[in-house]
ZANUSE-172631 format. One record per residue (C-alpha): residue number from 1; x, y, z; residue in three letters. Coordinates in steps of 0.001 Angstrom, whole numbers, plus 500000, padded with zeros to 6 digits. Example, Ala and Ser with C-alpha at 12.3 -4.5 7.8 and 13.67 -1.06 7.14 Angstrom:
BEGIN
+------+--------+--------+--------+------+
: resi :   east :  north :     up : resn :
+------+--------+--------+--------+------+
:    1 : 512300 : 495500 : 507800 :  ALA :
:    2 : 513670 : 498940 : 507140 :  SER :
+------+--------+--------+--------+------+
END
This chain:
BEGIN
+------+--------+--------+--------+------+
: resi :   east :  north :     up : resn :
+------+--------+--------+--------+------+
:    1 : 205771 : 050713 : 749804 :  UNK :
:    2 : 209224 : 052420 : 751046 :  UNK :
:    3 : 207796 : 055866 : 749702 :  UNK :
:    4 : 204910 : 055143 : 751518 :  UNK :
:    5 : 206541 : 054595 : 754484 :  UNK :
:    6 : 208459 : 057543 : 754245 :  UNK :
:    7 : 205710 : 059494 : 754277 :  UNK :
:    8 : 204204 : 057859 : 757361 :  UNK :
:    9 : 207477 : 058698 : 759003 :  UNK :
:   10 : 207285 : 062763 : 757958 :  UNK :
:   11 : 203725 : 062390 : 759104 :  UNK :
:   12 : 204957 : 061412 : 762261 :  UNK :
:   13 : 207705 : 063845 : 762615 :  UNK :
:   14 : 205483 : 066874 : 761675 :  UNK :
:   15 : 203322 : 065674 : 764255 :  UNK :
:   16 : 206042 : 065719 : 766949 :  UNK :
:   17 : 207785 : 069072 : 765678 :  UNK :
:   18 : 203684 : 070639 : 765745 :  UNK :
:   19 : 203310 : 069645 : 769584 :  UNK :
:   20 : 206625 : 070526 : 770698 :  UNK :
:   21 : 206150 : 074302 : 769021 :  UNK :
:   22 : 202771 : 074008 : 771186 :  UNK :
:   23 : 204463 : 073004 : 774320 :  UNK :
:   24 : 207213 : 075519 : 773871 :  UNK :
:   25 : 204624 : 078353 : 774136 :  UNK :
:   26 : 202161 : 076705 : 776631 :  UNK :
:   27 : 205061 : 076659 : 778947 :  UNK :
:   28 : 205859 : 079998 : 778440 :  UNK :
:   29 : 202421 : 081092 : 779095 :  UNK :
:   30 : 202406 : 079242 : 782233 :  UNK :
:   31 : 205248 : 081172 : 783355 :  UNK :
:   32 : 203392 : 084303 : 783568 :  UNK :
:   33 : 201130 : 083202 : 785433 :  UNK :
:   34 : 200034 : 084102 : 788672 :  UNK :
:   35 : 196745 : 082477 : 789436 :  UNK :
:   36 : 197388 : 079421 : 791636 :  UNK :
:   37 : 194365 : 077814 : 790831 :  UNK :
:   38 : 194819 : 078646 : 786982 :  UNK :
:   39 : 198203 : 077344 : 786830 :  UNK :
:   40 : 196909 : 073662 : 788544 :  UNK :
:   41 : 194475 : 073300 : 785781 :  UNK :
:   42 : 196949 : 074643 : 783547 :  UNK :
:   43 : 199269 : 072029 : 784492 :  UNK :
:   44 : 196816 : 068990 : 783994 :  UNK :
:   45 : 196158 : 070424 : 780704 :  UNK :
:   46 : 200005 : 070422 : 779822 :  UNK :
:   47 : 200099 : 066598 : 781097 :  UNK :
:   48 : 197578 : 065051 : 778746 :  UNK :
:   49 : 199211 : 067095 : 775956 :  UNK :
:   50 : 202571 : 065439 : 776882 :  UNK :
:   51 : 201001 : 062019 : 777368 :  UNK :
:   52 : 201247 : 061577 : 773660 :  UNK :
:   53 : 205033 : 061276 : 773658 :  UNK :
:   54 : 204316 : 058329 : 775991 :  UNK :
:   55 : 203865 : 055650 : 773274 :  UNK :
:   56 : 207225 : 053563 : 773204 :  UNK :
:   57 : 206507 : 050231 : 772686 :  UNK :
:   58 : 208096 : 047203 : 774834 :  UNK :
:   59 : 207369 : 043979 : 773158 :  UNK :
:   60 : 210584 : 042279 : 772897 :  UNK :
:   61 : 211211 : 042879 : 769620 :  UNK :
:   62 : 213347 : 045874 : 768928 :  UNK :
:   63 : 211945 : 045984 : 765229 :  UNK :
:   64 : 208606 : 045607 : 766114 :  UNK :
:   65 : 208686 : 048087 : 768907 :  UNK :
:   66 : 209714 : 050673 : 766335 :  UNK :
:   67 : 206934 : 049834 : 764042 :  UNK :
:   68 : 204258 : 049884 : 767003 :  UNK :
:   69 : 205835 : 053251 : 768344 :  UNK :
:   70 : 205383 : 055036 : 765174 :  UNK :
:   71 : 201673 : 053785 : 764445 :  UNK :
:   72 : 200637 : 054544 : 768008 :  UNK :
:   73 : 201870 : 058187 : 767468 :  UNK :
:   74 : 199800 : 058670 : 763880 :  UNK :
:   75 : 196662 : 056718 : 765850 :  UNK :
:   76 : 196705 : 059307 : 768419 :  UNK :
:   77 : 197157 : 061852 : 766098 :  UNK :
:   78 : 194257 : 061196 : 763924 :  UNK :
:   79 : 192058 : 059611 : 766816 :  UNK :
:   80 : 191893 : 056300 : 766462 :  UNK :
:   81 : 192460 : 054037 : 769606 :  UNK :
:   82 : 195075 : 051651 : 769468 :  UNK :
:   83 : 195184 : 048687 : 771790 :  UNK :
:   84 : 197781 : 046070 : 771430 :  UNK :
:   85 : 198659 : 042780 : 773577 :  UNK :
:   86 : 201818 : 041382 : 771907 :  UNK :
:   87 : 204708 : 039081 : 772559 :  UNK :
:   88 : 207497 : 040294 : 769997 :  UNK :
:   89 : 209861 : 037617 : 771253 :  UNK :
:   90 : 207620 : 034832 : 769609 :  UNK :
:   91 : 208989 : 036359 : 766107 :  UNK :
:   92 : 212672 : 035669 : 766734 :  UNK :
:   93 : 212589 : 033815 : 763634 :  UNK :
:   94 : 211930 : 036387 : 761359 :  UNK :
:   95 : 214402 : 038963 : 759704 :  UNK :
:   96 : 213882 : 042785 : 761161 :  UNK :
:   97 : 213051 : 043788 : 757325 :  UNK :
:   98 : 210040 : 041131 : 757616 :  UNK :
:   99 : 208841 : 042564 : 760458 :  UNK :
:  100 : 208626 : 045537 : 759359 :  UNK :
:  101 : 207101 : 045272 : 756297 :  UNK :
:  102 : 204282 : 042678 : 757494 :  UNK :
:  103 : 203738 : 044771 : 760431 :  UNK :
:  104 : 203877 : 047912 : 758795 :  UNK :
:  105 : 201460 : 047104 : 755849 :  UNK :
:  106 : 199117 : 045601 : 758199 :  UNK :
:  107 : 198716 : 048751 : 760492 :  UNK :
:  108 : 199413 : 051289 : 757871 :  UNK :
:  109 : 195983 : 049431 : 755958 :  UNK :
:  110 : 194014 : 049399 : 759142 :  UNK :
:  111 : 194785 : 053712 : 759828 :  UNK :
:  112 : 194237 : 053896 : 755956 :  UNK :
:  113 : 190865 : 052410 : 756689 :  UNK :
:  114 : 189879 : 054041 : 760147 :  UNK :
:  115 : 190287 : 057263 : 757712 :  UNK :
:  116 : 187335 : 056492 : 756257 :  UNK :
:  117 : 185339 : 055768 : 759198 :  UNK :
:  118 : 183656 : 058249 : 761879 :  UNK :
:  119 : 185886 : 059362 : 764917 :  UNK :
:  120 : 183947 : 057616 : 767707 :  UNK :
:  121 : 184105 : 054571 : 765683 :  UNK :
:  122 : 187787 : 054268 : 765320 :  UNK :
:  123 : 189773 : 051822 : 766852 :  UNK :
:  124 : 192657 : 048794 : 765689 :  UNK :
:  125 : 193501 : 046185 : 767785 :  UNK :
:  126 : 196952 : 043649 : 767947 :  UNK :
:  127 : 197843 : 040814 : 769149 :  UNK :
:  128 : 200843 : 038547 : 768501 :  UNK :
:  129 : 200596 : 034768 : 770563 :  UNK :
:  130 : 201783 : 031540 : 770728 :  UNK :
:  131 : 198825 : 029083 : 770080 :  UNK :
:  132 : 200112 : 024711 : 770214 :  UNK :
:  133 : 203389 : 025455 : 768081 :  UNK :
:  134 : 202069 : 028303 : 766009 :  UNK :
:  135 : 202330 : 032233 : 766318 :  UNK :
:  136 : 199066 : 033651 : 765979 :  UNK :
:  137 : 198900 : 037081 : 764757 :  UNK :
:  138 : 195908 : 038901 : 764652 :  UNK :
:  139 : 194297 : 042899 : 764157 :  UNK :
:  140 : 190955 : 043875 : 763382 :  UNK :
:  141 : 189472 : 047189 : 762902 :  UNK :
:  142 : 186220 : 049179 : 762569 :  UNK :
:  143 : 184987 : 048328 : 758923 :  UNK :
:  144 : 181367 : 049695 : 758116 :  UNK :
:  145 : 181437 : 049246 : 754630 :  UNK :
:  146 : 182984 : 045902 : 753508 :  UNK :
:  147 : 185912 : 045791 : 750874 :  UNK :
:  148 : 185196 : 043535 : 747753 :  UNK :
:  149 : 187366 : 040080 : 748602 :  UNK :
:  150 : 189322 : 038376 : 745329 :  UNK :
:  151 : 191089 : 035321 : 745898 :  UNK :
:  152 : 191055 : 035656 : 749538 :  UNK :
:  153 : 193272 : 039589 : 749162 :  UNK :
:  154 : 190568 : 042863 : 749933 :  UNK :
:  155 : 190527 : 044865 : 746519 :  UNK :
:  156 : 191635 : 048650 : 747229 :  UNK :
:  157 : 188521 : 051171 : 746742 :  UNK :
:  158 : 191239 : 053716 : 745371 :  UNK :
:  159 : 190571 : 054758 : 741338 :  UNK :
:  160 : 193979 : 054129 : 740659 :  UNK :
:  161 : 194383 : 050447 : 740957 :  UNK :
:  162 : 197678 : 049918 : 738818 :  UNK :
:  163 : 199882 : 050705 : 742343 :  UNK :
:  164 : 197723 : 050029 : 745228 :  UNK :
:  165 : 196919 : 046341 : 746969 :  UNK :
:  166 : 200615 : 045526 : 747342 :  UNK :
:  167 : 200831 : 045966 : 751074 :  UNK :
:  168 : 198260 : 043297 : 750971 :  UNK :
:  169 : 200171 : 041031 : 748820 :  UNK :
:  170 : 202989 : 041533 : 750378 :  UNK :
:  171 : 201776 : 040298 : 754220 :  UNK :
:  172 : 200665 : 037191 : 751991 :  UNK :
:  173 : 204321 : 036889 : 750642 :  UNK :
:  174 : 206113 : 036760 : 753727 :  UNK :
:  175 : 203694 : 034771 : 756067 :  UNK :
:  176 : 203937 : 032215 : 753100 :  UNK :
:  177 : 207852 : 033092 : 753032 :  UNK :
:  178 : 207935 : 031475 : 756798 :  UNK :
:  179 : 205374 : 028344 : 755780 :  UNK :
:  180 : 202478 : 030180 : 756961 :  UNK :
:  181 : 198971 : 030957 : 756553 :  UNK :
:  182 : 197063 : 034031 : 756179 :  UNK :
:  183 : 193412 : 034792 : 756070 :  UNK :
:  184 : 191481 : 038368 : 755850 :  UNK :
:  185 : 187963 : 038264 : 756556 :  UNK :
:  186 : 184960 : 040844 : 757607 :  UNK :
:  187 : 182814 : 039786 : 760497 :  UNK :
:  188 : 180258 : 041802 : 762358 :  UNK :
:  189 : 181517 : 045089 : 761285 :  UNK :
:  190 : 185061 : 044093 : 762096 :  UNK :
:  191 : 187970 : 043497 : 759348 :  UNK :
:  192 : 190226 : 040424 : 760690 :  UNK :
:  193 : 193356 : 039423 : 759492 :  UNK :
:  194 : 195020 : 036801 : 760508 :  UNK :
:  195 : 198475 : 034982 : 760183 :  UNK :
:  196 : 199123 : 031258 : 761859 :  UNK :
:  197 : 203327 : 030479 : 761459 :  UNK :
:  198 : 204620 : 027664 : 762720 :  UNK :
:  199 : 207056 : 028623 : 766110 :  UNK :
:  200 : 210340 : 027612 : 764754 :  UNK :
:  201 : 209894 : 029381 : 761604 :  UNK :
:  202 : 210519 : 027114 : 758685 :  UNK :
:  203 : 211671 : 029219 : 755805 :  UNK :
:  204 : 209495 : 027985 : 752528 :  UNK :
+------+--------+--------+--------+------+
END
């Protein structure tokens, strides 16, 4: 899972270092030019180009915030819309390293999954809540073709099953780690997960 992560990371940098060698010549081109009205379109093209960099995340949670950043950069990357409504302060409770490995897993299955899909179909949404005592945390995706279910966990379609399925497992481990509940489900051409923990965070 950390090599995994890694590579998410270099994903992301190569995607920053490949726009900023973009920009770096876009604006040089725009320079040299002397069209008003070319340079004004020119412009608004530059601004959606930069509006990619504009994906920090504020949720309250420094930890979180990093996790959300990064996945928000590789969604927009790979075109896959990313919507998210979270309160990061409900997860006080939990340990930085928690958060970003339940977090991380979660998000890093959904892109794994949008993949798979076609473009116009992909999206992942977030949400983190309190609900009567209890953070709620929820995502769902486009899924078109559902996963086989075992014991509750969604078995990985990859041939190579000896090191796969462990980002599942391991969103089990530490909602259970913090006395909660998890549940992954397909509904309506939707995959759901979803984590219930009570607010004060009783360590199991």
């Amino acid at each position: 899972n950390h090599y995994q992560q890694y590579q998410l990371s270099q994903e992301s940098v190569d995607m920053i270092n490949r726009k900023y060698h973009d920009l770096k010549h876009q604006i040089m081109l725009l320079e040299k030019m002397d069209d008003k009205e070319e340079r004004k379109k020119y412009i608004a093209e530059l601004k959606d180009a930069i509006a990619i960099f504009d994906t920090s995340a504020d949720t309250g949670n420094d930890a979180l915030d990093i996790i959300i950043s990064e996945k928000n950069l590789l969604c927009e990357e790979n075109k896959i819309s990313f919507s998210y409504l979270v309160d990061g302060a409900k997860l006080s409770f939990m340990s930085s390293t928690d958060i970003a490995a339940l977090f991380g897993n979660a998000l890093d299955n959904a892109i794994e999954k949008q993949m798979q899909e076609d473009e116009a179909n992909r999206f992942i949404s977030l949400s983190v809540r309190e609900e009567n005592g209890f953070v709620h945390i929820h995502s769902d995706n486009c899924c078109t073709v559902p996963p086989d279910f075992v014991d509750g966990l969604p078995q990985t379609t990859k041939k190579d099953k000896r090191y796969h399925g462990y980002g599942t497992k391991s969103i089990l481990n530490i909602a259970m780690k913090y006395d909660g509940e998890t549940q992954m489900y397909v509904d309506d051409g939707r995959f759901n997960l979803d984590i219930l923990m009570p607010l004060n965070g009783n360590i199991a």
